[in-house]
N, C-alpha and C positions, 0 to 999 in steps of 0.2 A: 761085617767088614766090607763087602763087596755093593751092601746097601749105600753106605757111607761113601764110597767111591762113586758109585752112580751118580750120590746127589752131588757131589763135588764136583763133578766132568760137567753135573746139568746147572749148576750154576754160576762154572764159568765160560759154560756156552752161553746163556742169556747172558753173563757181562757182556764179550767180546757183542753180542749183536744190538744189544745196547747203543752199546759207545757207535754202533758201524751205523745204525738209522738213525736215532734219537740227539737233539741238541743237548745234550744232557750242560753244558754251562748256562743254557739260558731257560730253563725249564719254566712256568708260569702257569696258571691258573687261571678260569675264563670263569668269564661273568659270573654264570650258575655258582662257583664255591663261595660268592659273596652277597648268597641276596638276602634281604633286610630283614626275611620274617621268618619266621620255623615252616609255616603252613605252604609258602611256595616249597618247600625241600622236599614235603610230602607230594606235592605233583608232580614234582618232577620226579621223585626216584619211584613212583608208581606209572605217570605214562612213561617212562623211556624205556620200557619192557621190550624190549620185541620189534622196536621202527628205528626209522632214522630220527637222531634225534634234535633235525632241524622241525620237527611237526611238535616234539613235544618241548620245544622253545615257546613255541605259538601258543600253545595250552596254558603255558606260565603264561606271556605277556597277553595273550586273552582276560585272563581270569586279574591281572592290575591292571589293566586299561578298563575294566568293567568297572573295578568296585576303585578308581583313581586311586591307587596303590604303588609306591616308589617300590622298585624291584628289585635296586640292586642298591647296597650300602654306601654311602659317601659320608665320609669322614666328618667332610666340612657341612654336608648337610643334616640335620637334626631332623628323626623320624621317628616316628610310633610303629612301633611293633605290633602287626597284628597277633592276637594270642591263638593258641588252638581253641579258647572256647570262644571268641567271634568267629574263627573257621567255621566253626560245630554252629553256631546261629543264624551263617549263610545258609548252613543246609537246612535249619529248620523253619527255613522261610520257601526251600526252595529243592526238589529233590533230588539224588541224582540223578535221574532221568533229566529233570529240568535244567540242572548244572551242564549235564553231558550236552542237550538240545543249547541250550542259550546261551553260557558263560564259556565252557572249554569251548564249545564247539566240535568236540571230538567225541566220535559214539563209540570208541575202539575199547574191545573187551581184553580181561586179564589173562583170557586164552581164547581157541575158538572151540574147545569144548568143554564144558561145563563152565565156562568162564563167565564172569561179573562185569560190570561196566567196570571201567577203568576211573568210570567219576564216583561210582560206588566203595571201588579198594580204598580209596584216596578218602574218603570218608569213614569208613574202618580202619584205617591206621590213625588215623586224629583220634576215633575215640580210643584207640589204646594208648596214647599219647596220655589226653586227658585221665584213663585210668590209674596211669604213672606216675601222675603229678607234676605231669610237661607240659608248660604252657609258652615260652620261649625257648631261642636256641642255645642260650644258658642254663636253661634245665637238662639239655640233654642227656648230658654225660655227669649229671651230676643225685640224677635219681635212684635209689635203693630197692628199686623196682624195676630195673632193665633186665633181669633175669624172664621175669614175667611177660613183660613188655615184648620181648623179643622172639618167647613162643607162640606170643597170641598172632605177632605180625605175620609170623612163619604160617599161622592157619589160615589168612585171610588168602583166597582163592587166587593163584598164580604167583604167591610169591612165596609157597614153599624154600626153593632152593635157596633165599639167604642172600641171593645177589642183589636185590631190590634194597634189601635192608641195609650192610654196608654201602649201599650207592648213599641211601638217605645218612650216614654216618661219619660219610665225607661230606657232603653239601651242608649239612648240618657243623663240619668246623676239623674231625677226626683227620690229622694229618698220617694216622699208621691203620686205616680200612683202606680195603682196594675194590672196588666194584667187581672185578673176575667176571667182566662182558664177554662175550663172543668173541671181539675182535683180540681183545688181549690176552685170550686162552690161544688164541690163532698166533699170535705173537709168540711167547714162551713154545707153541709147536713147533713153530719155524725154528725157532734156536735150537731146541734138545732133540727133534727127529719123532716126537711121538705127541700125543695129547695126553697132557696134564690131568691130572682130577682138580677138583677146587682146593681141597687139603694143600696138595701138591704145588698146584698153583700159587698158592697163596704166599707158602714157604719159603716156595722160589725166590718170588719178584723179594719177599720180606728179609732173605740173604743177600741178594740180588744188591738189594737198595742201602743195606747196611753195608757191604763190602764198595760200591761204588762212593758213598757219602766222605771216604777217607780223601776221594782226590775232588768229587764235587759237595760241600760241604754245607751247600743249600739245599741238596734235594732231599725228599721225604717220600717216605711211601705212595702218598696222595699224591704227590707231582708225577712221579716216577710210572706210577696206572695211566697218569689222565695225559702226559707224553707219548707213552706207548696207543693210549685211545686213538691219540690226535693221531698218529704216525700213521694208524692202519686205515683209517677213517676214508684217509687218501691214495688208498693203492686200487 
């Protein structure tokens, strides 16, 4: 009972601080949740680990300015989706080492111990992709192999904890994944007086977002995270 109570008091402390920083009536979505291809979603939600994530903007529009690749989806314009297996035959022309030197431009690893190049990760999530039967970002959520898919991700060096993987699960299209970054665990701290777990975390904002949707009836989990991202981004 007194469980129940806790989580109650802690999720309408995140409302009220909500409503008190967040535009929550004009919530919106940037560039990154629209771009054209699966295989940008995979850079980004592998370099945004750990920086700010004006450097792994750069890594994305590095890697289409290289290979003349449209970045971000327009309606009125008509695009070819790159697949994950021309991902996978950039690298087999080209390694990561040479990706990381020439195309990102970024040598920044998966951690600084025992960690992997971060052009390396981002090549290990493609081929679990491809082992899933994901070659667009209509395959995503619609493969009978995401159980699999999702343990192999979890093993690839620095992104055990899981956050990388719902990052990629929003950019990829998932309007009820929350990335659970740093800043928006800092978030939800500032509201309830303590630090969250990711469990915890996740709960929250997913009460949070369901209870708040009654008076703003456009917002979604995914808005509701990448609002909160923006909010803190700037303090």
């Amino acid at each position: 009972m007194r469980e129940q109570l806790i989580k109650t008091t802690d999720v309408q402390q995140l409302i009220n601080h909500c409503k008190h920083n967040l535009d929550l009536m004009n919530t919106k979505l940037s560039d990154e949740f629209f771009y054209a291809s699966l295989p940008f979603c995979v850079i980004d939600a592998v370099f945004s680990v750990g920086v700010r994530y004006e450097s792994t903007r750069r890594v994305v529009m590095r890697f289409c300015d290289h290979f003349h690749l449209q970045r971000i989806h327009n309606d009125s314009i008509s695009t070819l989706e790159l697949s994950i297996t021309g991902f996978l035959e950039m690298y087999d022309k080209c390694s990561p080492q040479c990706m990381a030197d020439n195309i990102y431009q970024n040598k920044q690893r998966t951690s600084s111990r025992n960690g992997i190049l971060k052009a390396e990760a981002t090549l290990r999530v493609a081929q679990t992709l491809k082992n899933a039967g994901v070659e667009f970002k209509a395959d995503v959520f619609k493969t009978d192999d995401r159980a699999n898919f999702e343990a192999e991700f979890k093993e690839i060096p620095g992104q055990g904890s899981g956050k990388s993987l719902h990052y990629f699960y929003m950019l990829a299209g998932s309007d009820d994944d929350v990335a659970l970054n740093n800043m928006v665990l800092r978030f939800i701290a500032s509201a309830i007086g303590r630090e969250p777990t990711l469990d915890e975390g996740y709960q929250l904002l997913a009460d949070t977002c369901k209870e708040l949707k009654q008076q703003y009836r456009d917002l979604t989990l995914r808005k509701l995270d990448h609002s909160i991202w923006n909010f803190q981004r700037e303090q």
